[in-house]
VMD Tcl script that draws the C-alpha trace (Angstrom):
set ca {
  {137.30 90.01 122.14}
  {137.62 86.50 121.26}
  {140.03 85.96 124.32}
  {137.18 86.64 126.42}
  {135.67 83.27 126.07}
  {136.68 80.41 128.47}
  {136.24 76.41 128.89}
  {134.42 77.71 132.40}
  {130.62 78.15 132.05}
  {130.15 80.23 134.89}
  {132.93 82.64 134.16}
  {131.74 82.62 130.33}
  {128.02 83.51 131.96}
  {129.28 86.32 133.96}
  {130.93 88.15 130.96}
  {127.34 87.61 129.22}
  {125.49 89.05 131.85}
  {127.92 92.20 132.72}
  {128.76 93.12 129.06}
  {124.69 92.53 128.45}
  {124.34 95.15 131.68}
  {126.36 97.81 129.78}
  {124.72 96.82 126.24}
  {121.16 97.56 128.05}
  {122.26 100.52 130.32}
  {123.55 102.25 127.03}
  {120.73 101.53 124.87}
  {118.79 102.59 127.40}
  {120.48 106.17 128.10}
  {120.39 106.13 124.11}
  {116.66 106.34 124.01}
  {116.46 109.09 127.01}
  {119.21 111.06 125.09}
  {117.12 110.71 121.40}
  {114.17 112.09 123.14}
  {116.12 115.14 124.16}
  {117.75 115.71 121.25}
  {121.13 114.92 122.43}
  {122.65 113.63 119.08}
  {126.10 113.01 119.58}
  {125.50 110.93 122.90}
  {122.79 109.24 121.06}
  {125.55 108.31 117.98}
  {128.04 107.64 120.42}
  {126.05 104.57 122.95}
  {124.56 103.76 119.55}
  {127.60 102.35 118.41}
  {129.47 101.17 121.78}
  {126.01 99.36 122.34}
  {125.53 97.55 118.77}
  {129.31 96.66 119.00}
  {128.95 95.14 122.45}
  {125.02 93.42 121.23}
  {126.75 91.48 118.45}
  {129.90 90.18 120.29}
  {127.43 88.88 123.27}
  {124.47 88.18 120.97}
  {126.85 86.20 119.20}
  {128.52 84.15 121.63}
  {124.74 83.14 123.21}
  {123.49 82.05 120.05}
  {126.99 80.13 118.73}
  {125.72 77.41 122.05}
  {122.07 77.46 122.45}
  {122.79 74.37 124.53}
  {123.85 76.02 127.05}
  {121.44 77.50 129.15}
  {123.88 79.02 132.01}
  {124.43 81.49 129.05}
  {120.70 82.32 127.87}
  {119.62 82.93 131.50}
  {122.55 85.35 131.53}
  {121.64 87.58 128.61}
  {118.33 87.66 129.93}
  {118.61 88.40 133.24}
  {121.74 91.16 131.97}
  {118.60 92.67 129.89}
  {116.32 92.91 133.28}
  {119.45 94.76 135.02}
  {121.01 97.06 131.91}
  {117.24 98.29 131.65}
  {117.23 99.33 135.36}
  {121.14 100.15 135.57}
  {120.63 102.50 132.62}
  {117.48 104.21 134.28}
  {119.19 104.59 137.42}
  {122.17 106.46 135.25}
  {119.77 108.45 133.37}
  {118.17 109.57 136.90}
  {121.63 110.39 138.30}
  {122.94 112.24 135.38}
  {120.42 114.61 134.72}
  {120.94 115.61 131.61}
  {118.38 117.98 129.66}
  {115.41 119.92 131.33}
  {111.74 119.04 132.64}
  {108.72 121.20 132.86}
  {106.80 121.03 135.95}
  {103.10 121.81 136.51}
  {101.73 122.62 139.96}
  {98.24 122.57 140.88}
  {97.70 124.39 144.63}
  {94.36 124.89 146.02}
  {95.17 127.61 148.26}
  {99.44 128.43 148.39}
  {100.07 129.00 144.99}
  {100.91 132.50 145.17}
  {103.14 131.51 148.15}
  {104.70 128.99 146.17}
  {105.35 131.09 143.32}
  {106.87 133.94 145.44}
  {109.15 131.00 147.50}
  {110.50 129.29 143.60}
  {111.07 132.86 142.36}
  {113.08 133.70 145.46}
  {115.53 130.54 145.40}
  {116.14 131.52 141.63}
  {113.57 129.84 139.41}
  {111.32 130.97 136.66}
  {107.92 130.56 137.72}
  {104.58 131.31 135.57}
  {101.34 132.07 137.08}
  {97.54 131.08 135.86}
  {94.42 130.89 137.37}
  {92.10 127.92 137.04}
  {88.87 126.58 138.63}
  {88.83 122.85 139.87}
  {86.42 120.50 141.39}
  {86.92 122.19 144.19}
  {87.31 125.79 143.49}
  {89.54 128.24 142.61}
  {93.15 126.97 142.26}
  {96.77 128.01 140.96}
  {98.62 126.88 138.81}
  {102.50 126.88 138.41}
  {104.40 126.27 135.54}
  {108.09 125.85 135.96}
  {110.68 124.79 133.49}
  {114.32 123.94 134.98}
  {117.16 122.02 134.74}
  {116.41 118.26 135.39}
  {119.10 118.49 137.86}
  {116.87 120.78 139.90}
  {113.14 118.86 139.32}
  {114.11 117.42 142.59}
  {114.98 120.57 144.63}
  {111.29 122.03 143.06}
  {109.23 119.10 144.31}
  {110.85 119.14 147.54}
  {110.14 122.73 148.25}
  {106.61 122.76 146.96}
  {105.76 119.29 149.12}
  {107.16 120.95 151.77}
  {105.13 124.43 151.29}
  {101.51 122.87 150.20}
  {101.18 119.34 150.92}
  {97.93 119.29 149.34}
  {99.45 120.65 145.76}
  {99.19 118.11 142.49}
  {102.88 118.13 140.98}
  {103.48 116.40 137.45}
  {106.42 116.42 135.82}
  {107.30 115.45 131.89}
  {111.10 115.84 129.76}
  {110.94 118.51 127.45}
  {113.19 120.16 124.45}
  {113.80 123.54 124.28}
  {113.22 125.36 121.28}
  {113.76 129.20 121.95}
  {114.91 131.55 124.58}
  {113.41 131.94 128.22}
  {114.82 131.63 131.68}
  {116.48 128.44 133.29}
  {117.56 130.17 136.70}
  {119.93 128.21 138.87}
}
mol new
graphics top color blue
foreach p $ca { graphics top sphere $p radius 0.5 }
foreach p [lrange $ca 0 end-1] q [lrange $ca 1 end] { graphics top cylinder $p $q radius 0.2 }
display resetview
């Protein structure tokens, strides 16, 4: 790695900032795949990630003269963070639980999900307003989109909120 340094400033800079990208997209990923449980990605950007933090971390600190370099690092912190949630956002990995509130189509919207293949619990409930459903739905993160989509699209009025979750035993993950 020690090849990768040059006389050039800017060229030195824009190793910084793209090998401080990939340090800050994996640790990011890293902390979405600890919360799931995911333990061998977790080991595995743990240790790409700390071997890439202590080359770059180490070639910042060897100049702190130079501040081409320092703006760098930082600004390849800004970007890994927002690279790596863009990643975690396109990969999908893991599942998310989904809770509908619908003030008047949630039977509708209940019979539509279960139709297109996912699991779809029922309760009633009493808000500010009145009587209201309420839909809870636990899928594939790959398919939180395709759920919001189709429940905006059925009851524009309906409260969606979505949150990661781990499963622990059994049930029904449809498509």
């Amino acid at each position: 790695m020690e090849n990768l340094i040059t006389d050039n400033v800017w060229i030195n800079a824009a190793i910084i900032l793209g090998m401080r990208v990939i340090n800050m997209a994996l640790d990011t990923l890293r902390l979405r795949m600890m919360a799931r449980g995911q333990k061998a990605l977790t080991f595995i950007f743990g240790v790409i990630e700390t071997l890439i933090f202590v080359y770059v971390l180490g070639s910042v600190v060897q100049n702190l003269d130079n501040w081409v370099n320092t703006i760098a690092y930082a600004l390849g912190f800004g970007i890994g963070s927002l690279v790596g949630m863009a990643l975690d956002e396109r990969l999908a990995v893991g599942y998310t639980h989904i809770r509908v509130i619908s003030p008047g189509r949630g039977a509708l919207l209940a019979e539509t999900l279960r139709e297109r293949g996912f699991a779809v619990t029922e309760f009633a409930g009493r808000g500010r307003d009145g009587t209201v459903t309420m839909l809870s739905v636990s899928v594939k993160r790959k398919n939180s989109k395709n759920v919001r989509a189709l429940v905006e699209e059925l009851d524009e009025n309906a409260f969606i909120t979505a949150e990661d979750l781990t499963p622990v035993r059994r049930g029904y993950w449809g498509r």
